[in-house]
N, C-alpha and C positions, 0 to 999 in steps of 0.2 A: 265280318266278325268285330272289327272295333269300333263301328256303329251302335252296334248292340251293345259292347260291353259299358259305351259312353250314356247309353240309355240308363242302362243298369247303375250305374254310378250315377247319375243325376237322382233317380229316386231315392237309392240308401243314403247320398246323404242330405236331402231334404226330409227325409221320415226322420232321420236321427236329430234335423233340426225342431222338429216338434216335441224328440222325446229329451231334448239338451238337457241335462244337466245344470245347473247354474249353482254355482259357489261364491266364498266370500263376497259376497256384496256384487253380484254381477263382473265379480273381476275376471275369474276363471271361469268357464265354457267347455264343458266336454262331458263325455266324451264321443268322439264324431268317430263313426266308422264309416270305413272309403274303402272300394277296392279300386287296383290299378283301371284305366281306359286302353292296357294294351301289354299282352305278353309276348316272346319269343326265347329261342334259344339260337344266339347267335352263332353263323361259323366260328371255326378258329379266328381269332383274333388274328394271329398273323398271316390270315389269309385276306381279311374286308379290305376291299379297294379302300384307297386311302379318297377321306374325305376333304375338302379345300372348306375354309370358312366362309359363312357368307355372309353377303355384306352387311353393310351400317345398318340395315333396316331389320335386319335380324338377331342382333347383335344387343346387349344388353348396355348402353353406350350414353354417357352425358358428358357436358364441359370439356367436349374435346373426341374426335371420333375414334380415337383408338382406347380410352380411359374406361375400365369395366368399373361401372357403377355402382357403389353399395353405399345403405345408408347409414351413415356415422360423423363424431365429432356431434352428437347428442346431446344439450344441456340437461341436464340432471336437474329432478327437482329437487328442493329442499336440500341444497347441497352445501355440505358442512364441511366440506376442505377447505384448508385455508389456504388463502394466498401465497401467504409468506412463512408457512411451519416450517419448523425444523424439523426434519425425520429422526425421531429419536431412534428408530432401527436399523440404523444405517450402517452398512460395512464398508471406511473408510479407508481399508487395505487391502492390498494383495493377499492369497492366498501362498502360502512357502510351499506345499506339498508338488513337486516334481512325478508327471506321469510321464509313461512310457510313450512315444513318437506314435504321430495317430496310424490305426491301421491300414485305412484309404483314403486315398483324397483325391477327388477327381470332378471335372467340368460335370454339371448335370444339364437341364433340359436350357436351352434358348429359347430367346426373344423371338422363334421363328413368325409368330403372328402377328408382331409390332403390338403387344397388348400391354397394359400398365393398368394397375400395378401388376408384379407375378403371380400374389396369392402362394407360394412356394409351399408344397407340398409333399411329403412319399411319406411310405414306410416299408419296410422290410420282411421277408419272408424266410422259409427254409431255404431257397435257394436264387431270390431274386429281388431287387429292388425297383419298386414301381414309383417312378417320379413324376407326379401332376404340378402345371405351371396353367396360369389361367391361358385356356384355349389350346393346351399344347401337354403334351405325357412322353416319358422316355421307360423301357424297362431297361433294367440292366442288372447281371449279371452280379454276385459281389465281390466282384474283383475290378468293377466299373465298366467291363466289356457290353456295350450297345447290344440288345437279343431284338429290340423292335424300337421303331421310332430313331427322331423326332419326329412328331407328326403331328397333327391337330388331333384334339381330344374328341369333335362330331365323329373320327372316326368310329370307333366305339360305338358310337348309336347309328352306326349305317344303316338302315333299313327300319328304323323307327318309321309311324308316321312324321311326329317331331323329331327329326333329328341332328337339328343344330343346337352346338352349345354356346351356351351364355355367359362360360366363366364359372367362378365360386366351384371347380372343382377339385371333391375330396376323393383318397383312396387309403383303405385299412387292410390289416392283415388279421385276419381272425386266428390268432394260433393254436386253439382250443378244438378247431374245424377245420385245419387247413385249406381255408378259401379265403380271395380278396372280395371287398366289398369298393365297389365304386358309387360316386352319385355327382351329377350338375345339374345346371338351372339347366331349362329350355322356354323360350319366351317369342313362339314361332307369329303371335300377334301383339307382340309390344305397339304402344303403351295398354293392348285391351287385353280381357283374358279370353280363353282359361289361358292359364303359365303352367308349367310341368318341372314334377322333379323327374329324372332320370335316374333310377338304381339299376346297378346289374349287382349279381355274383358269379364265380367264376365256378365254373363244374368242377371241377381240380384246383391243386395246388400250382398249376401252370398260368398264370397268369397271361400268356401268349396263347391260349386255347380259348374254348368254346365258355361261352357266360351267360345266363337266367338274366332277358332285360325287363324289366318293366317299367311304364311310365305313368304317375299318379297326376291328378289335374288338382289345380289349387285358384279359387279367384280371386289370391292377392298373390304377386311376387313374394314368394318364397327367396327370400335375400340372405345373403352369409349365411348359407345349410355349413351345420359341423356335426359328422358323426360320432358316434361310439358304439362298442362292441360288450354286450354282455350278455349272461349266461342263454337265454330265451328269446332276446328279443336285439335287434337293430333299432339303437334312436338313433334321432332327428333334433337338431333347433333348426328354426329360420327366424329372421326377422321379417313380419310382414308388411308390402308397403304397398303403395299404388303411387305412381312413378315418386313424387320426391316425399309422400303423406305416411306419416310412420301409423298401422292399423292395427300394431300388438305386435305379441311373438308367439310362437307356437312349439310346443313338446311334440313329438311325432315318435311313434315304437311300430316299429314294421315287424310282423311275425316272421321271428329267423327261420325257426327250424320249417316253415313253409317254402322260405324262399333258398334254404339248402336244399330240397328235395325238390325246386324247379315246379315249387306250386301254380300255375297261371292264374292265380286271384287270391295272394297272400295280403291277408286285414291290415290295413292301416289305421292306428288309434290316434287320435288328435287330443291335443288340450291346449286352446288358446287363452293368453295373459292380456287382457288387455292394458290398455295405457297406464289405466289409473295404479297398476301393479307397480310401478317403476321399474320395471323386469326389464331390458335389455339385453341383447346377445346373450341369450342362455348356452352354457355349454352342456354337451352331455358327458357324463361317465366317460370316462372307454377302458375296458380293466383289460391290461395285460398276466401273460401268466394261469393259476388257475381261478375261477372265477368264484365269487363269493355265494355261498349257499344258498342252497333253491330256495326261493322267499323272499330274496334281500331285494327292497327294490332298485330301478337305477336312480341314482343321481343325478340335478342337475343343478350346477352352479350359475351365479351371477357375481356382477359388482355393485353392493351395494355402498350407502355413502358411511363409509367407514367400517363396513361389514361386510364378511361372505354370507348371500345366502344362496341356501340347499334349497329344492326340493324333491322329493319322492315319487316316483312311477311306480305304481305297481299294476302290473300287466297280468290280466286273465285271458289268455287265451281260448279257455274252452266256453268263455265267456265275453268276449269284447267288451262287451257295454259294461261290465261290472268296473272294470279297470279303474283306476285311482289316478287323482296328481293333487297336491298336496303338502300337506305337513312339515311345513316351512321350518327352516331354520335359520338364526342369523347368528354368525360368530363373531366377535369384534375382533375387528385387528387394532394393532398401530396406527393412528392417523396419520393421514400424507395428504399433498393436494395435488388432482391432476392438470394444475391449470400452468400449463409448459406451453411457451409461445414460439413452439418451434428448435427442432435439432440442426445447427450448424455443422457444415461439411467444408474440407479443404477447398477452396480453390474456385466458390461458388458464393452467393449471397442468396439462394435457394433456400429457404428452410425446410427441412422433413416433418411430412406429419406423427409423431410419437402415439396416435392411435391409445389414447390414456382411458378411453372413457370405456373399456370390456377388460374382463379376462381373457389372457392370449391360450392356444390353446396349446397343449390339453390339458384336460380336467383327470388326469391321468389316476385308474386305482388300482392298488396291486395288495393281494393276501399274504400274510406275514403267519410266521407258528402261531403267534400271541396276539395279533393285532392285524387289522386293516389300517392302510395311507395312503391317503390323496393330495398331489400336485395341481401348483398350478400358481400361475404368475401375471402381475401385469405392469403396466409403464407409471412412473409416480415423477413428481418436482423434485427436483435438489435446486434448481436454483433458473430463472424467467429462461435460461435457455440451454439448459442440461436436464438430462431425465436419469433415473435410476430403473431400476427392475426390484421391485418387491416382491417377495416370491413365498409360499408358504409350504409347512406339510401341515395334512390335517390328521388327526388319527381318530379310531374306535376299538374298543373291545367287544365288551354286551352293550351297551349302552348307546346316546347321541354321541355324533363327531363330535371335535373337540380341536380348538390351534395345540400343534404340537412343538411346533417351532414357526417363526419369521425371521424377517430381514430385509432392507434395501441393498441389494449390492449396487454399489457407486463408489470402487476405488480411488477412481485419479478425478480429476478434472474433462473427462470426457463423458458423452453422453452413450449411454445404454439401454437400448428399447428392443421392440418382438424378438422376447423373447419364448422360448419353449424349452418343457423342462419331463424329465422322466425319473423313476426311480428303477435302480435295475434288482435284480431277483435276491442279493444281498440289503438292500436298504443304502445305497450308495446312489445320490445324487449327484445327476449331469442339468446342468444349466445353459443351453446354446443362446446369444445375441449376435444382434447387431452393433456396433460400436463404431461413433463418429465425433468430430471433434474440428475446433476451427483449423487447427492443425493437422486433419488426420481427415482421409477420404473414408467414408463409408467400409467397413469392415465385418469379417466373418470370426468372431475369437466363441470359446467357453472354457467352463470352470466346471467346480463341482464341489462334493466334500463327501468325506468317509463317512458311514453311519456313524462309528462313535466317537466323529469329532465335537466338541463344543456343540452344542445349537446355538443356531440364527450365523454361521458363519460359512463361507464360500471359503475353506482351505485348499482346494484346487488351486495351485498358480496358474493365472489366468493362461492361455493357451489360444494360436491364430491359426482358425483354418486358412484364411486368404484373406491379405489386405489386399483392399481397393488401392486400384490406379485411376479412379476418376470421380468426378461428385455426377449427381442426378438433374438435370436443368430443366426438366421437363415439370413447370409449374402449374398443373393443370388447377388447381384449387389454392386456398389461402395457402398452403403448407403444399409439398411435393408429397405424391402420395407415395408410401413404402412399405413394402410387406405387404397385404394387409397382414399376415402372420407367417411363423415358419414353422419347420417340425422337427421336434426329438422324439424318437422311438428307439425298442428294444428290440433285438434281435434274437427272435426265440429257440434259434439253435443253441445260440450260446448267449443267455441272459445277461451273462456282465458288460455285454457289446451295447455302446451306444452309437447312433448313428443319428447324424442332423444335416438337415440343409439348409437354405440362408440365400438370397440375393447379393450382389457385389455389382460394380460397376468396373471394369480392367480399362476404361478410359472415360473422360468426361462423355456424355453425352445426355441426347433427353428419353429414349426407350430403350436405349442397347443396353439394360442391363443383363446380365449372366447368372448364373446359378453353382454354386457349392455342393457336392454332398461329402463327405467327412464319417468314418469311423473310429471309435476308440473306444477303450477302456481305460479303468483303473482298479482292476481286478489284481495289478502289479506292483502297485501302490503297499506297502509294508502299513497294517491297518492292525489297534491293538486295542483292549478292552479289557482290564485289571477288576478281577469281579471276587466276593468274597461269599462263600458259602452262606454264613449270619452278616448280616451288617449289624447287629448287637448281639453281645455274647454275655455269659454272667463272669466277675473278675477270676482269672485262671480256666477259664473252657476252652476247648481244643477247638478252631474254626479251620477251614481248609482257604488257602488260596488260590487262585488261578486266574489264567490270562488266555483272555481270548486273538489267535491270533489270524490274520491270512495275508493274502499278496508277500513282496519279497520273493526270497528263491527259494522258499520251504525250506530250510535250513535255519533253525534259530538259536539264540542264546540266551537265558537269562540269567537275570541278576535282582535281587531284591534288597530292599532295603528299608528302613525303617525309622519313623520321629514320632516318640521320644528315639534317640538311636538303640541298637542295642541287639537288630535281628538281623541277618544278611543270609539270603539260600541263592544257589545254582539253581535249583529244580525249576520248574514250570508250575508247578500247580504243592508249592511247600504246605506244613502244617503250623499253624501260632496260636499260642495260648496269652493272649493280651492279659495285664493285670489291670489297665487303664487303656483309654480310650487311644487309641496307635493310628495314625496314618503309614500304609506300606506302599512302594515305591517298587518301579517295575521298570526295569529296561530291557529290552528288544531288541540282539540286532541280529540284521539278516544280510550277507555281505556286506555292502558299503552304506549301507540304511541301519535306523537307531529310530526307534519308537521309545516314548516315555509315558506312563499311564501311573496314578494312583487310585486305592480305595482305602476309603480310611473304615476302621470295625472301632465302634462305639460301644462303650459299655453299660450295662443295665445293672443296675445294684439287686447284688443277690435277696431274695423274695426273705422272709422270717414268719414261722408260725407258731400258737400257742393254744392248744386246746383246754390247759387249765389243767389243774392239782389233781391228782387220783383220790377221790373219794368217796364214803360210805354214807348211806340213803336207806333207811327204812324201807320195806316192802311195800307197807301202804300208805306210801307217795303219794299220789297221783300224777306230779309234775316235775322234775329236774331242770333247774334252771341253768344256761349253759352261758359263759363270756368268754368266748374265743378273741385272740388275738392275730393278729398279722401285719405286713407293712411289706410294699412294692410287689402286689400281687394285681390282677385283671379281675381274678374272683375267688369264692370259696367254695366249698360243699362238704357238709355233716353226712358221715356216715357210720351206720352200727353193724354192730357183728350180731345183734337180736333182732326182734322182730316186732319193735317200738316206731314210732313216729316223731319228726320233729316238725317242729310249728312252721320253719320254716328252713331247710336244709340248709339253703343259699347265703344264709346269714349269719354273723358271728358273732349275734346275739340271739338268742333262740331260745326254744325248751324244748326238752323230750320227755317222751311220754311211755312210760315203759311197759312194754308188752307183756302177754302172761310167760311165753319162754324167758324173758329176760327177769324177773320176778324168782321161776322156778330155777334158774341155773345159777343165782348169784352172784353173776360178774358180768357186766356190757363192758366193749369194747366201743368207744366213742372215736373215730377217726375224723381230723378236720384237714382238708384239704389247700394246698392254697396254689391256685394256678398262675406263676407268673407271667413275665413280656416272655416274648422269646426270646432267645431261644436256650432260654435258663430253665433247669429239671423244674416238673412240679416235685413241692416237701410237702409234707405233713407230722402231722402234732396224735400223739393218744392220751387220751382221757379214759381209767379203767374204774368203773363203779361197782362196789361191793357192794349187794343187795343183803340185809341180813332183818332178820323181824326182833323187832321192840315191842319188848314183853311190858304189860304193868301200865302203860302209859298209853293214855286216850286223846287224838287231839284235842284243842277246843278251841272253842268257837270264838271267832274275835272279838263278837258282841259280850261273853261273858270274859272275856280276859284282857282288861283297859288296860295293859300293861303293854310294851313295847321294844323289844330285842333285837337288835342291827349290832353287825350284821348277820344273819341268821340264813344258811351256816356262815363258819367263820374259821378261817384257819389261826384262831388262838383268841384274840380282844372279842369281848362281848360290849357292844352299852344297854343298859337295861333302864327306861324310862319308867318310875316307880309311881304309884298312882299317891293323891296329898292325904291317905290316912295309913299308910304304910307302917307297920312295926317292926316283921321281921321278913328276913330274906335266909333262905337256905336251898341249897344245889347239892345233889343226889349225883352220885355215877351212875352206871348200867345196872351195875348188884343193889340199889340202893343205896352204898354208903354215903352217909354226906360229908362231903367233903370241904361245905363253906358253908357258916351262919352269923350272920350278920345284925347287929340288933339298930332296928331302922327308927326307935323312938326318940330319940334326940339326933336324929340324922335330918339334915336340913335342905340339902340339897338334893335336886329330883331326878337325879341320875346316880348310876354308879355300874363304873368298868370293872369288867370279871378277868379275869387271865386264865384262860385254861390251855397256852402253849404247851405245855411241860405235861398235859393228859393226854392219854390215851384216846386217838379218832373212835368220837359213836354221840351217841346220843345224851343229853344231860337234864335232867327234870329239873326244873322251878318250881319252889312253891314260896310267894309269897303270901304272910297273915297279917290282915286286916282286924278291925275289933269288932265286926260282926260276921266277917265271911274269910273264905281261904281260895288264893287264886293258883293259879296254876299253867304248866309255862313247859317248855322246855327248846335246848341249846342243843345247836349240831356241828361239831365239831369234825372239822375235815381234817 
């Protein structure tokens, strides 16, 4: 049978080499579909005879024959770090915040296969902790109690055709599915190919039972595989190489929900980067928690030269070949350089390689009520032989990722690399490293910080799993290799639980290093968040305060207070009506613990509107002219009580046009709106127009009437621009009487102002006489 199925694989993917894909510029290549050259379902795990490794010739092995090989320490092209920057985001101190004593701490897997580096690996389950070390795996219990192993990690693949491993292995914990996910190289004819990855999954939640293997054929070394775990699909990166020739990198999405149901020929999607990408160590996703919405594709990060980029999988399954990789994205960070010439250790003249040139892993993403965030960190310069850890979170909403916060931690004068970092199910970061120093052996410490601490800052006081009792002598390369990385995971039983593990050395030596694994939280941690109903209010509005609190002993106090001074409550969540712009003041305490938090509520200057004078309009108008006023509003809007139109609602300058109901009833109701900021009432203004009919009086027409009235209407002053043969001037009321006549024959100048304050709102006829014609006019009086 697995003759056949390797026939079968040869042809699909040579036909898909015909039907390739080919994007930007020949860079990207895909998509390749492949199915495995070999399934089973294996015994219980803690029953397969244990496997012995085999030798150097099957062994994934350079520059030394016990040193598992991968390719890194990459020159970057076009690389824009500088030598000698100063990291402007650099955390130059300790963190104050005191957590509570770690939950476990105990030896993990050994050196049993003499191999170097460890690769140091696990993560955690409902009920057990699976720990991978290159060539070698422990499970255990979480209380640190041994259920299987130490043993070599071929075991696992007993009865493969290929069943030796090569190192680079990973294990995850799907918490979504409750199964692990395993994978290693196999390289059963190094330097030729084919090379194989090795995945299983486990039938249950028991990681010590029966598991779905298969093994996929690849004709480059698949180097540095990192998984992640998301909604539909299982990725993949690898570096691909032929023995020391970097040939690209490659995306890989293994159909999950095939290989939870113990598919024997679940698709594997391919998208290889070639060189010219500058794409290195890609990481994938791996979302803890619940998984982000059907649709979303996975993620996969890089390090770019001074940028994170993204990009995008989007996997069809009921279509393979449709599947997507793509749609890059570059975030700028902070500059930094990675050019560290090495980490010094007590008691050695050994330097460590600080592995600067990827992101460590994970690429960790977790769903928030409001928001998605992704971790993820990697090793930068403080100075030719200390390194820092730069670490990021990234967020989204609806829209692209985005930096949400950074940071160098590099407290003291000691060096800090692989590191790995998670967020737990509150938005509370853990940060696990290495920490070494010419003073200081090799070390296991982390930190962390409250979500609503500061950004860009580790307020965790730093904290030691195990210090080393001895430095690394084992100089296989320019630099001693170390790590290549280590891991922080979540514990899905109880998500505030952080768990990491970490290499150490308890004496000089050149492969006896040892392994860490370590739980904690800071779920006990007294954590505080002073938040305000409005952060603008209009002067004197009622706003609500409150504080968000947790960790402590459930038990709290508060206290408020206030600058300018003048407000103090007990309550938790008081009420204030600011007259000016007030900063309020919160303290917290919870036994021996004392939180301090402010929000300040700014004020908005109340909104002011003006619809303008109540006044009286002729029936046959045609047009009402409208000048509305306002000030500290967003907008306005006209509205009537008839059934008129305005030229333009929106504006507070307009006209209306008055309908036949509004004509036949008399009276419009003109209402102007004005909407201000928030969270100030909207006001409004009325304007009431008495419609009434004007007897006796005809408009006319401009062309016959050279004369000129502003402003017209007018709540009192007329000016009336008199034409140059002007005699007399005389103004009529409503009955006709006249009320003003004026003899314009020795009148010289070509204006003259009318005053009709002190009359009666309506309409006023003009007739000025000329010496051959009579003109005619009239004034509206509001």
């Amino acid at each position: 049978m697995v003759g056949q199925i390797k026939k079968k694989l040869v042809f699909t993917f040579f036909s898909y080499l015909v039907l390739i894909n080919v994007t930007y510029a020949q860079k990207i290549t895909g998509p390749v579909i492949s199915k495995p050259v070999y399934f089973d379902l294996s015994p219980p795990l803690r029953s397969i005879p244990e496997l012995l490794p085999g030798n150097k010739e099957n062994r994934k092995v350079e520059k030394g024959e016990k040193e598992i090989w991968n390719y890194f320490k990459r020159k970057l092209k076009n690389d824009r770090s500088k030598k000698y920057s100063i990291d402007s985001h650099r955390q130059g101190q300790f963190g104050k915040l005191i957590p509570d004593s770690a939950l476990s701490n105990f030896e993990g897997t050994p050196n049993v296969n003499t191999a170097i580096p460890p690769d140091t690996y696990g993560d955690v389950g409902s009920n057990y902790y699976f720990h991978m070390v290159n060539l070698s795996f422990t499970i255990f219990d979480k209380a640190g109690n041994i259920q299987l192993g130490p043993t070599y990690t071929g075991t696992i693949w007993n009865g493969l055709p290929y069943s030796g491993d090569n190192g680079d292995g990973i294990v995850l914990y799907d918490d979504q599915a409750d199964r692990w996910l395993i994978s290693s190289i196999c390289m059963p004819f190094y330097p030729s190919a084919p090379f194989y990855i090795m995945i299983a999954v486990s039938q249950s939640g028991d990681p010590t039972g029966s598991w779905f293997r298969w093994e996929y054929s690849f004709d480059f070394i698949p180097d540095y595989p990192k998984l992640g775990i998301w909604g539909d699909s299982f990725f993949m990166t690898c570096n691909l190489f032929s023995q020391i020739a970097l040939n690209g990198v490659t995306a890989i999405a293994f159909d999950k929900m095939a290989m939870l149901a113990g598919n024997p020929s679940p698709a594997m999607v391919q998208f290889v980067l070639s060189q010219s990408t500058n794409v290195f160590s890609l990481l994938p996703a791996d979302c803890d928690g619940l998984f982000l919405p059907i649709g979303t594709p996975g993620y996969f990060g890089y390090l770019g030269n001074n940028f994170i980029g993204l990009y995008e999988f989007h996997t069809d399954w009921s279509d393979p070949a449709a599947s997507t990789f793509g749609n890059q994205k570059e975030i700028n960070v902070g500059s930094y350089s990675q050019k560290i010439k090495g980490i010094p250790q007590k008691g050695s003249v050994v330097k460590l390689d600080p592995v600067s040139d990827r992101l460590m892993c994970r690429l960790q993403v977790r769903k928030f009520a409001d928001h998605q965030s992704m971790v993820v960190n990697h090793t930068v310069r403080i100075a030719d032989y200390q390194s820092g850890i730069r670490w990021y979170e990234l967020r989204r909403t609806s829209g692209d990722w985005s930096m949400y916060q950074q940071s160098t931690y590099a407290p003291d004068s000691n060096s800090r690399w692989m590191g790995s970092m998670a967020l737990d199910s509150a938005g509370n970061i853990a940060l696990g490293y290495s920490v070494s120093g010419p003073g200081l052996f090799p070390s296991v410490r982390y930190t962390g910080r409250m979500k609503n601490d500061p950004l860009g800052q580790m307020t965790i006081a730093e904290q030691s799993i195990i210090e080393g009792g001895g430095a690394q002598t084992h100089p296989a390369s320019t630099y001693a290799r170390w790590g290549d990385y280590s891991s922080m995971t979540i514990d899905p039983s109880n998500p505030s639980i952080f768990w990491y593990t970490q290499q150490y050395y308890p004496v000089t030596a050149d492969y006896d290093w040892h392994t860490r694994i370590s739980s904690f939280t800071f779920a006990n941690i007294l954590d505080i968040k002073a938040i305000a109903e409005y952060s603008n209010v209009c002067p004197g509005q009622e706003d609500r305060l409150n504080v968000e609190v947790s960790g402590g002993t459930g038990n709290y106090t508060f206290s408020w207070t206030s600058i300018p001074t003048g407000f103090t409550s007990t309550l938790k969540n008081p009420l204030v009506s600011p007259e000016f712009q007030t900063k309020y003041i919160v303290v917290v305490t919870s036994g021996n613990k004392t939180r301090t938090d402010t929000v300040q509520v700014n004020i908005t200057p109340a909104p002011s509107v003006y619809a303008g004078e109540d006044t009286i309009c002729c029936r046959h108008i045609s047009s009402i002219q409208l000048t509305g006023q306002a000030a500290n509003y967003i907008s306005v809007k006209w509205l009537t009580s008839g059934d008129g139109i305005f030229a333009d609602p929106q504006a507070l300058y307009t006209s209306y046009v008055p309908g036949v109901r509004d004509k036949h009833d008399s009276l419009i109701d003109l209402e102007l709106i004005a909407y201000p900021q928030p969270s100030c009432p909207e006001i409004s203004d009325h304007k009431i127009i008495r419609m009434i009919t004007c007897l006796g009086i005809s408009p006319i027409e401009s062309e016959n009437n050279p004369f000129l009235i502003s402003p017209n209407p007018s709540h009192g002053r007329f000016l009336i621009t008199l034409p140059d043969d002007a005699l007399l001037i005389e103004i009529s009321d409503m009955q006709g009487k006249m009320i003003l006549k004026t003899d314009l024959s020795s009148y010289y100048e070509k204006e003259i102002m009318v005053d009709l304050s002190n009359r009666s709102i309506g309409l006023y006829p003009v007739k000025i006489i000329l010496k051959n014609k009579i003109l005619r006019g009239k004034m509206v009086l509001e």
